[in-house]
Residue frames as qw, qx, qy, qz and C-alpha x, y, z in Angstrom:
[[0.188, 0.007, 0.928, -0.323, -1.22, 7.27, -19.22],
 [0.294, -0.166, -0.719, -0.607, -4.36, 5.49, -20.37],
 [0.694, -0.464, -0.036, -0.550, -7.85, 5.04, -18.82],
 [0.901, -0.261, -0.335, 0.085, -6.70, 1.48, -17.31],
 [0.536, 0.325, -0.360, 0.691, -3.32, 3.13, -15.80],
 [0.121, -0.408, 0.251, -0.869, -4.80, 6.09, -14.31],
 [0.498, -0.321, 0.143, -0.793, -7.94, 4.35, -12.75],
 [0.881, 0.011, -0.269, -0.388, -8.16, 0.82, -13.18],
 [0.659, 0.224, -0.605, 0.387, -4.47, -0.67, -12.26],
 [0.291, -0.279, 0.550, -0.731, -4.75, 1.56, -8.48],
 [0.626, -0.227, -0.072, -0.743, -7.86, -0.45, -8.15],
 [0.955, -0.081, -0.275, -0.079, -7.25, -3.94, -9.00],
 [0.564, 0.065, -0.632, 0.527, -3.81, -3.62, -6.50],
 [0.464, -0.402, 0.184, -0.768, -6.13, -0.93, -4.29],
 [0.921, -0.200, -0.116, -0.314, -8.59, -4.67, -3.97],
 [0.828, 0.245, -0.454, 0.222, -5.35, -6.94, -4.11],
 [0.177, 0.396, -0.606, 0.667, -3.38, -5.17, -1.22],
 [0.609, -0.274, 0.109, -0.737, -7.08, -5.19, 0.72],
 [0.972, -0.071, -0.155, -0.162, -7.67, -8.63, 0.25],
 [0.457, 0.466, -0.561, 0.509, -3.71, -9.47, 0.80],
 [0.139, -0.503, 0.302, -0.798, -4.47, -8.00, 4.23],
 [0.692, -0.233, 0.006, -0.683, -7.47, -9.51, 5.11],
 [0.903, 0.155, -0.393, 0.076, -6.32, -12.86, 4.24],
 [0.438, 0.316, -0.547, 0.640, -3.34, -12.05, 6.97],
 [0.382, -0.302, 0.310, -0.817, -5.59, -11.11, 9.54],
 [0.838, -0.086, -0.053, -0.536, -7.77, -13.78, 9.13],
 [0.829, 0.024, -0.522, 0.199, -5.10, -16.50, 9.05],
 [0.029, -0.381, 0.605, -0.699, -3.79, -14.68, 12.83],
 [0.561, -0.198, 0.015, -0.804, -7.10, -15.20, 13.72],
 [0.943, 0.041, -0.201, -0.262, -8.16, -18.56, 12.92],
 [0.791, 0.352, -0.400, 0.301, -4.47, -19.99, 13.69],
 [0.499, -0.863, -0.082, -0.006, -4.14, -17.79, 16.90],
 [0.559, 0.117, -0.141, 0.809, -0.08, -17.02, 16.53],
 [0.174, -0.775, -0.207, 0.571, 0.90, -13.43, 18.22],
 [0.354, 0.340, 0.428, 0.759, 1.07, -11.58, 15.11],
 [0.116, 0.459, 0.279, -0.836, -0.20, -7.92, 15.12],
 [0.356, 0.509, 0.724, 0.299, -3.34, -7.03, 13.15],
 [0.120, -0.854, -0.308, 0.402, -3.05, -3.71, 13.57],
 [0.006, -0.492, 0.514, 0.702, -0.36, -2.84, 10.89],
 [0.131, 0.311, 0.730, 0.594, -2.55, -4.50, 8.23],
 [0.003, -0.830, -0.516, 0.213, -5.37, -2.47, 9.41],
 [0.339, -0.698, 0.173, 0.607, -3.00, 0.28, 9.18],
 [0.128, -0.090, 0.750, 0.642, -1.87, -0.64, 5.24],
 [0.028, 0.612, 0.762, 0.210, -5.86, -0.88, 4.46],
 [0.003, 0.851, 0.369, -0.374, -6.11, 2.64, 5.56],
 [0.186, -0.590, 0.313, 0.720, -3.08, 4.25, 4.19],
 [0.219, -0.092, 0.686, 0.688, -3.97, 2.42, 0.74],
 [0.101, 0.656, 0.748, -0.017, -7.01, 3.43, 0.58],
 [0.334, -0.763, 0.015, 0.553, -6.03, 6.89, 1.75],
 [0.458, -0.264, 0.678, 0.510, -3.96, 6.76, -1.25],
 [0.190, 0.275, 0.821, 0.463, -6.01, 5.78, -3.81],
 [0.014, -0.789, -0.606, 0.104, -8.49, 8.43, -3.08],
 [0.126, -0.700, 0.340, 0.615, -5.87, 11.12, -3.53],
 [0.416, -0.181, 0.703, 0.548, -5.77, 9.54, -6.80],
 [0.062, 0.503, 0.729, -0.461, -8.90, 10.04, -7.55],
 [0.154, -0.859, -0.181, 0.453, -9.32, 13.03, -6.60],
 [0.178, -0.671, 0.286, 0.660, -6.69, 14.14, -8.96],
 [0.285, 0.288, 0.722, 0.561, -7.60, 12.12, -12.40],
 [0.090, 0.760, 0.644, -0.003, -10.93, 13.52, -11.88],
 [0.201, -0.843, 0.027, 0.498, -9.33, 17.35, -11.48],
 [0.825, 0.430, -0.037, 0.365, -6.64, 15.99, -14.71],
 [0.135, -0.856, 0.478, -0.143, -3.83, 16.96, -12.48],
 [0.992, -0.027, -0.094, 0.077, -2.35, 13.07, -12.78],
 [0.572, 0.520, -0.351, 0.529, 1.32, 14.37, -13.12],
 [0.254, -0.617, 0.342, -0.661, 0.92, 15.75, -9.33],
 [0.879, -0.219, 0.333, -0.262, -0.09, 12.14, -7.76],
 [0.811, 0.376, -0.440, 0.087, 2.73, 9.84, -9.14],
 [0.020, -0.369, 0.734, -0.570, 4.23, 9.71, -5.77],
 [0.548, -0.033, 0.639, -0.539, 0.81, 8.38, -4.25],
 [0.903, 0.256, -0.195, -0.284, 0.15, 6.04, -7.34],
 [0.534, 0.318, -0.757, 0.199, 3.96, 4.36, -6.79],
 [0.145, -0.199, 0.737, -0.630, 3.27, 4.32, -3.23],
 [0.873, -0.043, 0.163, -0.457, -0.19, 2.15, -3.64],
 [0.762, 0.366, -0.535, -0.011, 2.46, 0.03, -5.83],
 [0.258, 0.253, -0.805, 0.470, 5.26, -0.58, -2.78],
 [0.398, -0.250, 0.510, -0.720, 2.38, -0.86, -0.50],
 [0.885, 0.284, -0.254, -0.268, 1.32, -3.86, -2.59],
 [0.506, 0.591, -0.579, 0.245, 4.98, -4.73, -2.47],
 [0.013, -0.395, 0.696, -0.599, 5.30, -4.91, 1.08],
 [0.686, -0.156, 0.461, -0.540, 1.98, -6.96, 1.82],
 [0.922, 0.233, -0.291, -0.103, 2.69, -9.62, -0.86],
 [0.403, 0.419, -0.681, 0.445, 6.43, -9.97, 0.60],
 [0.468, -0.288, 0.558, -0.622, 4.66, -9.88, 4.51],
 [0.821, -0.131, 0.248, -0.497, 2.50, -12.43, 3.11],
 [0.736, 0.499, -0.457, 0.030, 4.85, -14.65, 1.78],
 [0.128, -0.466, 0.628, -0.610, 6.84, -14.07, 4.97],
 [0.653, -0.291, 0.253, -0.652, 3.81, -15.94, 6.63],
 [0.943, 0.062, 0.277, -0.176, 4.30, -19.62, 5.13],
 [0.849, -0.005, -0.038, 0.528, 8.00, -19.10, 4.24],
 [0.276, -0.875, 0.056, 0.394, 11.11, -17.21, 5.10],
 [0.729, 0.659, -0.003, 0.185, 13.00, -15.36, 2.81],
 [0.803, 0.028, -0.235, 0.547, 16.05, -14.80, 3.12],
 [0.375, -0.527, -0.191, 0.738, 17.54, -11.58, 5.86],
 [0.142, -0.343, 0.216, 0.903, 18.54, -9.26, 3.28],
 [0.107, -0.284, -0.436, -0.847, 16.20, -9.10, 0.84],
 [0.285, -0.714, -0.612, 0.184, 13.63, -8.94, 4.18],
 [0.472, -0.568, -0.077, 0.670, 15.80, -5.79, 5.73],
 [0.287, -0.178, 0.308, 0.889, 16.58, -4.27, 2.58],
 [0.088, 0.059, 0.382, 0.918, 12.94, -3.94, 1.25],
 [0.310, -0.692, -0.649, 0.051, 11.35, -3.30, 4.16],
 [0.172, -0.648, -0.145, 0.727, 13.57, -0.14, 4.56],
 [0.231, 0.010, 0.488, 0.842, 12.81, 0.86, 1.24],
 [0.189, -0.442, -0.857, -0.187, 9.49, 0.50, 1.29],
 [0.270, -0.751, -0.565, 0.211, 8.90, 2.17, 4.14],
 [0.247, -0.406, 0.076, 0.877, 11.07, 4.91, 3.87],
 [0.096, -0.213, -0.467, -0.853, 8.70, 5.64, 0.28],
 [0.186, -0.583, -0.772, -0.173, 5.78, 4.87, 2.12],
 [0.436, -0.523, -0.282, 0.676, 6.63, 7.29, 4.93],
 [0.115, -0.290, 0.259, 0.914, 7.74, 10.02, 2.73],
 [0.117, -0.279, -0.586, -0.752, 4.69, 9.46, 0.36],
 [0.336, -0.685, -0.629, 0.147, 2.45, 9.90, 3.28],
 [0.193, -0.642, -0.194, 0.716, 3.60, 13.09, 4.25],
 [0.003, 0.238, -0.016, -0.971, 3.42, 14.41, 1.35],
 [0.233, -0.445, -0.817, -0.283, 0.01, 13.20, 0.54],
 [0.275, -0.598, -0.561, 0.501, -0.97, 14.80, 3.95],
 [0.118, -0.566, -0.049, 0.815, 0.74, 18.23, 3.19],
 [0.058, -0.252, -0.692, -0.674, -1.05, 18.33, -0.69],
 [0.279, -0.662, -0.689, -0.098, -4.41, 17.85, 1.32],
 [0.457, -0.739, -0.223, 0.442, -3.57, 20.94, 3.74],
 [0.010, 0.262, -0.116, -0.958, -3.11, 23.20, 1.37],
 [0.020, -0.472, -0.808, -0.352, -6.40, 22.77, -0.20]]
């Protein structure tokens, strides 16, 4: 992996998932619907979370040990572009259902072990 892989791509979907968010929060807001802002709050931590494990590990040159928490800034991308999309049309059932349990099921699973990396330290 090159300099723009390892540090630069996390960033500009690190800013993209952030802003993604924000933009979803803010249109609840301003538009008053019952939407919850608390899972994007939630996705702004975890990918953040995330991307600091990444970090953390160019900067160490252990990269090969964080490819779980680099795909998992990717599907967390994935899942707020598809939410926001969601907002101002509907896609169709299945591909909602099917890759929102993917998603989460990698997000999940890359959270924990993100967690249990940090705890052995």
């Amino acid at each position: 992996m090159n300099k723009f892989e390892k540090i630069y791509f996390p960033l500009i979907i690190l800013i993209s998932t952030t802003l993604l968010n924000v933009l979803m929060i803010l249109q609840t807001i301003i538009s008053k619907k019952n939407y919850d802002i608390f899972s994007n709050v939630f996705v702004i931590i975890v990918v953040i979370f995330l991307y600091q494990i990444n970090c953390i590990a160019i900067r160490m040159k252990k990269e090969r040990q964080v490819r779980l928490e680099y795909y998992g800034i990717l599907a967390l991308f994935a899942v707020s572009l598809m939410r926001f999309v969601n907002r101002f049309t509907i896609l169709p059932f299945y591909i909602n259902i099917t890759s929102i349990i993917l998603f989460v099921g990698f997000e999940t699973f890359a959270l924990m072990i993100a967690v249990i990396r940090i705890i052995k330290r």
